[in-house]
DONU-213856 format. One record per residue (C-alpha): x, y negated, z; residue in three letters. Coordinates in steps of 0.5 Angstrom, whole numbers, plus 500, padded with zeros to 3 digits. Layout:
REM residues N
XYZALA/...
END
This chain:
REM residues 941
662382689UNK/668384693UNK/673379697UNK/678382702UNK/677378708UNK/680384713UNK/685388713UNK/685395719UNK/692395722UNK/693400727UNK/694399734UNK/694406739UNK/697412735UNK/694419736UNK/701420740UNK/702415745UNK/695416747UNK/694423749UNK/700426746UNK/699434744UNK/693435747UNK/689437741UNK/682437745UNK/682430748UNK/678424745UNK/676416746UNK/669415749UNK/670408749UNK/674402749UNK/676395753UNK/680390751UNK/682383755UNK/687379752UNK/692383750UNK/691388754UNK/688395751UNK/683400756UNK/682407753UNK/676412757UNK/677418754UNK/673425756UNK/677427761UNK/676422765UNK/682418764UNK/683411763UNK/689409759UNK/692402759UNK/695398754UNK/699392753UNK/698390745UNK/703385741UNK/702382735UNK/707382730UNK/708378724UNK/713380718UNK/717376714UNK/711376708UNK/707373713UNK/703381715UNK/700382722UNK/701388724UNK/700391733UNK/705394737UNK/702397744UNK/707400750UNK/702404755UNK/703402762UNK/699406766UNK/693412766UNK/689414772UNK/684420773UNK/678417776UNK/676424778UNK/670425777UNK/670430770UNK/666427766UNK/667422760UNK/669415762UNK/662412758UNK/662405758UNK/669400760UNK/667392761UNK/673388763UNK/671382769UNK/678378768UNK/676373773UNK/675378778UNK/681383776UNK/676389775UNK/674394770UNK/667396771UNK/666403769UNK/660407767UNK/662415769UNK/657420771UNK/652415771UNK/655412776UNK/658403775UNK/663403779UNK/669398779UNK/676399779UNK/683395779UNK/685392772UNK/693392774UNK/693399779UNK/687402775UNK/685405782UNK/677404785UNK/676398789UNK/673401795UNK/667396799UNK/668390805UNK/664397809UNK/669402806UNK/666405801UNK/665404793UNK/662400790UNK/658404786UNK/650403783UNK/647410781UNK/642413776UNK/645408771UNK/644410763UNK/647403761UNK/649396762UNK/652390760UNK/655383762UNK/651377761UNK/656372758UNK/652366758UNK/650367765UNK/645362770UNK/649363776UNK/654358777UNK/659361782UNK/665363777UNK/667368781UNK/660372781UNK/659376774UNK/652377772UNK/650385770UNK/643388767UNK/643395767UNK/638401765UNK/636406769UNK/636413767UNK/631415772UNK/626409771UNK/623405766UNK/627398769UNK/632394768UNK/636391774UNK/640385774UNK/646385779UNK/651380781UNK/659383782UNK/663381786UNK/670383787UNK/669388792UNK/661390792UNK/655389788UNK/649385789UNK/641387787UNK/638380785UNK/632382780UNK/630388778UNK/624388772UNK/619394768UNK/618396761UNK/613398757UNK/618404755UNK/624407758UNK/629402755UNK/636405751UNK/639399750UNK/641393753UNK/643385751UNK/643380756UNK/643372755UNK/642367760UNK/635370762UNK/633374757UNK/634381755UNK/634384748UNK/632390749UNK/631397745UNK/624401747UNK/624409745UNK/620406739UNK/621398738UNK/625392740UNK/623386744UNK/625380748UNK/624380756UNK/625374760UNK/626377767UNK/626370770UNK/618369768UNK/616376766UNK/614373758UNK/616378754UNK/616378745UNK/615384741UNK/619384735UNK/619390731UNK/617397731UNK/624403731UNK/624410733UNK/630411737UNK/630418736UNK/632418729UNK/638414729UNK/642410734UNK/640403736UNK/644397735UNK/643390740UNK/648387740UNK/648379742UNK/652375737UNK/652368740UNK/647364744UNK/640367745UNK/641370738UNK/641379738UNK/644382732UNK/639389731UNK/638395727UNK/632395724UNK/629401720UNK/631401711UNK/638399713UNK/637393715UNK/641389720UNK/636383722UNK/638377726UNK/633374732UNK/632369737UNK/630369744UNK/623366741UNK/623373738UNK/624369731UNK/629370725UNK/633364723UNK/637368719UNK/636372713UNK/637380714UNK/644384711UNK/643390707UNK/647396711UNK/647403710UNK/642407714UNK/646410718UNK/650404722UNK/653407729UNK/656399731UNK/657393729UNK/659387731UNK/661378728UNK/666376726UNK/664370723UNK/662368717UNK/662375717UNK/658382719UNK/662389720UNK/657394720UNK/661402721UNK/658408719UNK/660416719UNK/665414713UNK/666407712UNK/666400714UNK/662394711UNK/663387711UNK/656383709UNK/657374709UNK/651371714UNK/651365709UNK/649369704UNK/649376705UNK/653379701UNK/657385701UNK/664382701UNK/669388702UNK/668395703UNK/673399708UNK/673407707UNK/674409715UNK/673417716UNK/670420724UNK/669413727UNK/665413733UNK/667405736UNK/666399734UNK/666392738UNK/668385738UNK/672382744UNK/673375744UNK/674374736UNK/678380735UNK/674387731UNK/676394735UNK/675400733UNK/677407735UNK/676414732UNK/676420736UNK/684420737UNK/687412735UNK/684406736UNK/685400730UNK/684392729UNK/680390723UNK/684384722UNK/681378719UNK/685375713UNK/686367713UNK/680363711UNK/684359706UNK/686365703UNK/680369702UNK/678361699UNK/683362695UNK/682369692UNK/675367690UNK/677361687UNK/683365683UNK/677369681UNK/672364679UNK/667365685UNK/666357686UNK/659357690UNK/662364694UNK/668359696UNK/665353698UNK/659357701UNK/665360705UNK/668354707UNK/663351709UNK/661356714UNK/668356717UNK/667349719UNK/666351726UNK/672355726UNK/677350724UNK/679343727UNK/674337725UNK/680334722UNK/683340719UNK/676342716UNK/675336712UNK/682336709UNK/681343706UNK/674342704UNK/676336700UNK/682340697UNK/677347696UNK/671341692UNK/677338688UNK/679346686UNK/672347685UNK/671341680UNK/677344676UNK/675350675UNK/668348673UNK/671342668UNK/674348666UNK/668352664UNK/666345661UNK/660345666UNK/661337667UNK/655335671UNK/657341677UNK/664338676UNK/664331676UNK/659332684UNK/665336686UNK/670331684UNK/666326687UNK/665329693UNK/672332694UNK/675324694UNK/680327688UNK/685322685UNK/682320679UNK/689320676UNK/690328677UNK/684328672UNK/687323668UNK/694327667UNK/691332663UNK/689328658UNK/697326654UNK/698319653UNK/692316657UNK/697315663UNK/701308663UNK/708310661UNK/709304668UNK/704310673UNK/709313678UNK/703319679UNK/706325680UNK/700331680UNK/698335686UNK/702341690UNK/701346690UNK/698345684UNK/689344683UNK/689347677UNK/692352672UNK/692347666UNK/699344663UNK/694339659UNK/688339655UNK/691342649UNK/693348653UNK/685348655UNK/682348650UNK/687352646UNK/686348639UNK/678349640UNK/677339637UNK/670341640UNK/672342646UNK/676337646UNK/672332644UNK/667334650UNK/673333655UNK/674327652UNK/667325653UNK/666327659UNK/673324662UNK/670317659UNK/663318662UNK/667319669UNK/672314669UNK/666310667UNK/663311673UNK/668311678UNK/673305675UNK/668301680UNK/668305686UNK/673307693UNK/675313688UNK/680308684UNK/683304689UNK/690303688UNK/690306682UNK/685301678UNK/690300673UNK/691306670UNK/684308671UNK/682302666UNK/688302661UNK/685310659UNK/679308658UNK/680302654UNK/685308650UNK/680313650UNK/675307648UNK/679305641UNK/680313640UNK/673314641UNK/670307637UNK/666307644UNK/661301644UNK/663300652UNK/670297649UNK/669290649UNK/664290655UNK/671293659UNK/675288656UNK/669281657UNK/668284664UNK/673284671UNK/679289668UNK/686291670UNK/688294664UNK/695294662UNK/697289656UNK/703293655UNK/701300654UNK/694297651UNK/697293645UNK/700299641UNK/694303643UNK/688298640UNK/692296634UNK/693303633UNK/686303631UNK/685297629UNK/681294635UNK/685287633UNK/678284636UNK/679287643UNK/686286643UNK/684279642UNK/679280648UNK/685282652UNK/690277651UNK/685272653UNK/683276659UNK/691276661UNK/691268659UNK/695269652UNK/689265649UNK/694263643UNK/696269640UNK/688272641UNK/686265637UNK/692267632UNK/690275632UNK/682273630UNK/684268626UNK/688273622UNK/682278621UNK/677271619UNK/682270613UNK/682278611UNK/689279614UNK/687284618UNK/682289617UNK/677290623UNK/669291621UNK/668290629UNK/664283628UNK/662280622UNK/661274626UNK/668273628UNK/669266625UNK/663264629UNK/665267635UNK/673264635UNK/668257634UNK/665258639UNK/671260644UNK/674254642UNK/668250644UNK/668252652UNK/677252651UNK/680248656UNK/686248653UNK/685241649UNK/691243646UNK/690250642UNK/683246640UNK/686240636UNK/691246633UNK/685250631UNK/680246630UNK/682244623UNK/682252621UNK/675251623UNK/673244619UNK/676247613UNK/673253612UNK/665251614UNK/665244617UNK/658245619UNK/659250623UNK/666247625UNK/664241628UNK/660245634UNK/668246637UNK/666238639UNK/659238639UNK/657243643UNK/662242648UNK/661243655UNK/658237658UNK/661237665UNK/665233670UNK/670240672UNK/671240665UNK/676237661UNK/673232655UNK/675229648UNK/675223647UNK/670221642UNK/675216638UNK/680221638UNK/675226635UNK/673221630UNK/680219628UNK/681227627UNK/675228622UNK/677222618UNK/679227613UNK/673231614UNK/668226612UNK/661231612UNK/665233619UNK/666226621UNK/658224620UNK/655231624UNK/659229630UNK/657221629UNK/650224628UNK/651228635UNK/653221638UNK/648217636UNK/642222636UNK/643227641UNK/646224647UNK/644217645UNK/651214646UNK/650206647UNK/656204642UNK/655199637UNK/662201633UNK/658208632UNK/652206630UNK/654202626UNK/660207623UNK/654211622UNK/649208617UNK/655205613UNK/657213612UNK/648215611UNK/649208606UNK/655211603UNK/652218602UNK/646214598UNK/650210595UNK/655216592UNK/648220591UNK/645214586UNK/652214582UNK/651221580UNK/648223573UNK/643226574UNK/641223581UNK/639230585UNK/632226588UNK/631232593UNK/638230596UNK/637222596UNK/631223598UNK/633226605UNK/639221605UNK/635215605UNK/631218609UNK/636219615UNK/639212613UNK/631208614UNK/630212620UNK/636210624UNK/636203621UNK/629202624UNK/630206631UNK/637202632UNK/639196635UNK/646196635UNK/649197629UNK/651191625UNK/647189620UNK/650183617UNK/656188615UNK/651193612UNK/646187608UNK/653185605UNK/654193602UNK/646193599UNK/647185597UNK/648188589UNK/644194590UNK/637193587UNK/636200589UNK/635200596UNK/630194597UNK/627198602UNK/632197607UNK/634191605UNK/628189608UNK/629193615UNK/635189616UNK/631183614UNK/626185620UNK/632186624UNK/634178624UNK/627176624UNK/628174617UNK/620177616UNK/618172610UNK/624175607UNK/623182609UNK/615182606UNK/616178601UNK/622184597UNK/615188600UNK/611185596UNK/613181590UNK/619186588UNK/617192591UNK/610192590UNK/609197595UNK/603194600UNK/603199605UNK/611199606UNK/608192607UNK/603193612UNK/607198617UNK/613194616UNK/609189620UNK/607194625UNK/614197625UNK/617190627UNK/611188633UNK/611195636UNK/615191642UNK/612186642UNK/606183645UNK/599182641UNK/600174639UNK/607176636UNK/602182632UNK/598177630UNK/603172627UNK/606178623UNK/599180619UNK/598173619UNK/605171615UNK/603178611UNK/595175609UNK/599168608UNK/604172602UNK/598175599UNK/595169599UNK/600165596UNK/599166590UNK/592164589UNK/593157592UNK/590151591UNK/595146587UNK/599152585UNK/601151578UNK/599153572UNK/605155569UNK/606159575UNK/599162575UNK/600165568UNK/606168570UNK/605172575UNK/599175570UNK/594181573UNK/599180580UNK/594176582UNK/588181583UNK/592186586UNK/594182592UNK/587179593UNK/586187593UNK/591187598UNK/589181602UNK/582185602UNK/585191604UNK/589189610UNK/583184613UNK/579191612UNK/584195616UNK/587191621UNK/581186622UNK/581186629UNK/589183630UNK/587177626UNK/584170628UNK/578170624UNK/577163624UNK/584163622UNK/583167616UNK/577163615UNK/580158614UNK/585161609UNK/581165605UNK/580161598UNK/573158597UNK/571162591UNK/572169594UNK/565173595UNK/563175602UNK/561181600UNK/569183599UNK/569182606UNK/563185610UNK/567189613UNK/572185616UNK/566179618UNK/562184620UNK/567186625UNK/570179628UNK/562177628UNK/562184633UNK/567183637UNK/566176638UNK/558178641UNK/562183645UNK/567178648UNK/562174650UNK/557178653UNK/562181656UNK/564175659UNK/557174662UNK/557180665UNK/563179669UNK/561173671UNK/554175673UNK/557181677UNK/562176680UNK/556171682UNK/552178685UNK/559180689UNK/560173692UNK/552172695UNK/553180698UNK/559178701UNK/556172704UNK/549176706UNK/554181709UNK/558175713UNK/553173716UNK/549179718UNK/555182721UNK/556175726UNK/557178733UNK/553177739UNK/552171744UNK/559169746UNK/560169754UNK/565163757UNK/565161764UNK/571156767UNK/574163769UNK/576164762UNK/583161758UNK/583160751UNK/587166747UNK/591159744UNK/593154749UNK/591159756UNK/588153759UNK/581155762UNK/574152759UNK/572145761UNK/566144756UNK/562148753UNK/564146746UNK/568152743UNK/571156737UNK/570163736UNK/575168733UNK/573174729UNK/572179735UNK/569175739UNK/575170742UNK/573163745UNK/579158743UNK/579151743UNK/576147738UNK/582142739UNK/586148739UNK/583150732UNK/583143729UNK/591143730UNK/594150728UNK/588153723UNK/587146720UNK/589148714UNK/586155714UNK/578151715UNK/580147708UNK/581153705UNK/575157708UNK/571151705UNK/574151697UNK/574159697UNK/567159694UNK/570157687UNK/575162685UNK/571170685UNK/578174688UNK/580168694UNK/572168696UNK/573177696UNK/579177699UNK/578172704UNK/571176707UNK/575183705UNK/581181711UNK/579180718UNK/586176719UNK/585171713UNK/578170716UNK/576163716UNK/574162723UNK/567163725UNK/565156729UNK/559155735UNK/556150738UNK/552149745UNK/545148744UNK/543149751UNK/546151757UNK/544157761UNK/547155768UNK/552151771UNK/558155771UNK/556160765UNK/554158758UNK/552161752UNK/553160745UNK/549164739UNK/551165733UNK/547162726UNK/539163728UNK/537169726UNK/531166722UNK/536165717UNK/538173716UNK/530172712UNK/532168708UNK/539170705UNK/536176703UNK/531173699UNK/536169696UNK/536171688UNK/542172684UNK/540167679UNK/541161685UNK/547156684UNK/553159688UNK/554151690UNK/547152692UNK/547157697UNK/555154699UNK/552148701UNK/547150705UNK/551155709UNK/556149711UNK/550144714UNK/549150718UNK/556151720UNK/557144721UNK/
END
């Protein structure tokens, strides 16, 4: 695929250089800055002075003026010209000779001795512009020998030439490449690399100089560009190696030379231009009896045998252009990344961003999404360029006016898709999915406004799930331009969302109220009501919750309610009174009881007027359900329920207000006895259980029920008052009269009585009930409730006899622990002080503290005289007596006395005998504890 990257402008005219005569040809060519040598076969140098010329258009064209010619003298063709402008030399090769000649006169330089500057035998050479000598003032020169198979390394200087190296080869050499220490050169039938500094040399490749000309051109640092056989122009390195890919050129290239990014290569009839970033054939140039092409300092001369031309190379911007204007977006963007070492740092990254977004409009275009969306990305477009092509999605308030010059070719998306809906509708996709991902990024800052009221648009139009994440999360949607947009489609639900979100949470309740009662048709949630209760619960606005709040209770007061039960509880968030709340539901009375449920139940509200409020409405509800014909048992049942439960679990309510409501109701016996427990009126409460309801397990767990808190004694009390109920009515000295009335009632008490000594024996004083029992009951009937006082009694006291004897062995381990634990004898001399009064001994009479520590017996009597006291009645309580041989500060003192003396100056004084260790241990535990106390003092004393 072709680009026209250069344009061949003439630059020396047949005429002006050799004018008539028809036999004079160009051999070779030099240019430096604007100044133009010419070697012709005559043996003259021409100098020109070229100047560019820029039209109107912006076309480059050359205008040259000759300054000077000058005949060298020598007859032969000038074959070789390199300018050393540092110097203000010209190096030229003729007959074989080097020599140098003056850049402005044109005359030879003749040496400091008086002669050339000349080397002979030269076949070739060439300037070494990466030099390894640092005089600025020196160039460096390799040169071929036309005699030898060497090459030789000399240093010019303005007036003589120095030889510095000289190197063999394998094979006489025909041309030549220097860079820094490394030679490049074409053998009569390969290519290598030689460094003449180390003498290490690499082949490269195998190529017969005498079939065509070789080419060794260097193209940058330590990189050749060289022919190599099938037409290929292939690139190394001084390591010998090949970074790049080969271009494909004809097989009869005669020169070639870099123009990057680009390869110009010159044959017999045409000039070809390859890329080196992916080395394609860009342009084709015819060009009839060329014989030079060279490049100087970025600029590509050629020269046929009588003018010389420049292959002018257009802009980059404009062969970036002219691919993109034919669709060629990797060629574009290929080329300009490789031009990024030509142009500025700054330049650069403000082209490519431009080229990407270019190249991403171009790709949209051919609905390849994916490649343009990376494009858009990378080039940094403003989302909004993009936006623009969509009609109305822009806010009509957005001052955005598109790019210029323009990115694109496109008036809108109609205009692209040519009333193609499917293309359309693909666009708009793609458009959804991008905005969807940049709406978060740096791409949409300052214009985050736009960005999300078109997608909130492109949302509604499209029923996109994602609208009501975009208007529940962080938005910048324009209220404005959205509103018509959403009810345009119905979207009354988002809308709502977006009011809220802009703080108009009154006309968002207004709208999703309208849409609840069918007003407004939007299927977006079903749940719509549930949800506008659930928005009024976490509302901060107490206002606009006691305004809706009644729309809620009357559609559904079960699920109304939740606007004050299921309110946030928090210090930072603003509460409802309760009173106001239950003022409010007057007229909502199942409304009023759920809340006061959720007072009482839930949070556990220690308030008397709401306990009470509540089991007058639990009361109320039974009381209407039990007036109803038929009575629905099912819903009683429950009622009666809730109102049991929370007549016995409360403690607050009133209970003389509720016993006035049931005072006529027959009906509710049950909990007319509760409330008889909760005043401790227990006779009253058990006799409706048992003698009006007959009902002996409702008697039974109300006993249970009403000692539940309290200790056993007050248990027993009630079991007993329950027995003394049953037991009433078979008395002795109960009347006759009353006996016959009460009928068979009187052997189902007995039964209940049996029952309840049965079940609950171990509550009962069962001498007690001995003792109210009537005379003529069998003791078969009771077997189980004797047989179980008679074996808890023979546990008790068994248990009893065990814990005092443990507790007699524990007391007698104690003392035989005590006394084998005495210490060594006590040493006391007048040296000594006591630890109480610190005054020296004067008698051997002492007391021994525990550790050892000899006091004072007047000194014990005084201040521990309490403590001995306590010591000697310790023995008669088990846990005084543990404690008191556990501690060793709340020991009694251990008291010695001298039974002999041991010296004048030093007494000794042991504790008990050791005789009587013996007998301790054989102390048996049956021995009487005073027993053992008693003998254990006379010895102490």
């Amino acid at each position: 695929m072709s680009v026209k990257a250069f344009e061949l402008v003439p630059a020396v005219e047949r005429d002006l250089l050799m004018g008539d005569k028809a036999r004079i040809n160009i051999e070779c060519i030099e240019c430096c800055g604007k100044h133009l040598y010419v070697g012709t076969n005559d043996c003259f140098i021409h100098h020109f002075l070229l100047d560019e010329v820029t039209s109107a258009k912006g076309k480059l064209s050359y205008s040259s003026q000759k300054l000077l010619h000058k005949y060298l003298g020598l007859k032969k063709p000038v074959a070789e010209l390199r300018a050393a402008s540092a110097l203000e030399r010209l190096i030229v090769l003729c007959d074989g000779i080097v020599f140098l000649v003056d850049m402005v006169t044109l005359e030879t330089v003749p040496s400091a001795a008086g002669g050339g500057a000349k080397i002979r035998g030269v076949a070739a050479f060439c300037i070494n512009e990466n030099p390894v000598n640092g005089d600025p003032f020196c160039v460096e020169m390799g040169i071929l020998s036309s005699k030898r198979r060497t090459v030789q390394i000399f240093m010019v200087y303005e007036d003589r030439v120095q030889l510095v190296k000289e190197v063999g080869t394998p094979e006489q050499p025909c041309a030549v490449s220097v860079d820094g220490y490394f030679l490049c050169l074409a053998l009569a039938t390969q290519y290598m690399i030689l460094n003449y500094n180390t003498g290490a040399s690499q082949d490269l490749f195998p190529y017969n100089s005498e079939e065509r000309r070789p080419i060794v051109k260097r193209i940058g640092r330590e990189e050749f560009l060289l022919a190599a056989p099938g037409g290929l122009g292939m690139f190394a390195n001084a390591e010998g190696v090949s970074q790049r890919a080969p271009v494909n050129w004809s097989e009869s290239v005669i020169g070639a030379a870099v123009c990057f990014p680009y390869v110009v290569a010159l044959d017999e009839s045409f000039i070809t231009i390859h890329s080196m970033l992916d080395q394609q054939l860009k342009q084709t140039l015819s060009f009839r009896d060329g014989h030079i092409l060279q490049d100087f300092e970025g600029k590509v001369i050629l020269a046929s045998t009588k003018a010389v031309y420049v292959l002018v190379p257009l802009p980059l911007e404009r062969q970036i252009q002219d691919l993109l204007a034919s669709h060629r977006v990797e060629e574009a963007l290929i080329l300009t990344e490789g031009a990024q070492r030509n142009i500025p740092k700054d330049k650069f990254q403000i082209l490519h961003k431009r080229i990407l977004q270019q190249a991403g409009f171009i790709q949209f275009g051919q609905l390849q999404f994916l490649e343009a969306s990376e494009h858009f990305r990378k080039g940094q477009l403003d989302v909004r360029e993009l936006i623009s092509l969509y009609p109305l999605l822009l806010p009509t308030s957005s001052s955005f006016t598109r790019c210029h010059p323009p990115l694109h070719e496109f008036a809108d998306l109609n205009h692209l898709a040519q009333g193609d809906k499917d293309k359309v509708l693909r666009c708009k996709k793609f458009l959804i999915s991008y905005l969807g991902e940049v709406r978060s990024t740096e791409v949409a800052n300052g214009c985050r406004e736009d960005v999300d009221t078109a997608l909130l648009k492109l949302y509604a139009e499209q029923d996109h799930d994602s609208l009501l994440d975009l208007l529940a999360s962080d938005n910048a949607c324009l209220l404005a331009d959205s509103i018509p947009w959403l009810e345009k489609y119905h979207k009354y639900f988002a809308l709502g969302l977006l009011y809220h979100y802009n703080g108009q949470d009154s006309a968002a309740l207004q709208l999703w109220i309208r849409v609840a009662d069918g007003d407004l048709q939007d299927p977006t949630r079903s749940d719509l009501y549930e949800y506008v209760v659930d928005f009024l619960c976490s509302c901060s606005n107490l206002d606009l919750v006691w305004q809706y709040a009644d729309w809620a209770l009357q559609k559904d007061p079960t699920i109304g309610i939740h606007i004050f039960t299921k309110r946030p509880v928090s210090k930072d968030w603003p509460q409802l009174n309760s009173d106001d709340v239950i003022s409010y539901l007057g007229k909502h009375v199942q409304a009023q009881l759920l809340y006061l449920e959720y007072l009482v139940l839930e949070r556990r509200i220690q308030k008397e007027k709401f306990h009470t409020h509540l089991a007058v409405l639990y009361l109320e509800r039974v009381t209407m359900l039990l007036s109803q014909s038929p009575i629905d048992e099912a819903q009683l049942s429950s009622a009666r329920d809730r109102l049991q439960a929370l007549l016995r679990e409360s403690n607050l309510y009133r209970v003389q207000i509720l016993l006035g409501k049931m005072e006529n109701c027959e009906q509710l016996l049950l909990e007319r006895a509760t409330l008889h427990g909760k005043l401790e009126e227990h006779d009253k409460a058990l006799h409706i259980l048992v003698h009006k309801l007959r009902d002996f397990r409702s008697a039974e767990a109300f006993c249970i029920w009403a000692s539940s808190c309290r200790d056993s004694a007050y248990q027993q009390q009630l079991f007993h008052l329950l027995l003394g109920v049953y037991l009433d009515g078979n008395r002795p000295g109960k009347s006759q009269a009353a006996a016959a009335a009460a009928g068979g009632d009187s052997g189902d008490l007995e039964m209940a009585a049996v029952d309840l000594l049965n079940r609950h024996g171990e509550v009962f004083d069962a001498v007690r009930v001995l003792r109210m029992l009537p005379e003529g009951w069998s003791l078969q009937l009771l077997r189980p409730f004797l047989g179980r006082a008679v074996r808890a009694s023979v546990h008790a006291c068994r248990t009893s006899q065990i814990a005092l004897g443990l507790a007699n062995s524990e007391n007698l381990q104690l003392l035989h622990d005590r006394l084998k634990e005495r210490k060594k004898p006590i040493f006391v001399s007048e040296k000594k002080g006591c630890h109480l009064c610190h005054n020296t001994f004067s008698e051997p009479d002492v007391v021994c503290l525990p550790g050892g520590v000899p006091v004072h017996t007047q000194c014990v009597a005084q201040r521990k005289r309490a403590t001995l006291s306590h010591w000697r009645c310790s023995y008669s309580n088990k846990k005084r007596h543990k404690d008191s041989f556990n501690s060793s500060e709340t020991n009694p003192y251990s008291l010695h006395t001298s039974n002999s003396t041991r010296s004048s100056s030093e007494l000794v004084y042991e504790s008990f005998p050791k005789s009587i260790l013996p007998l301790l241990s054989k102390i048996r535990p049956s021995t009487s504890l005073l027993w053992v106390y008693s003998f254990l003092w006379c010895l102490c004393c």
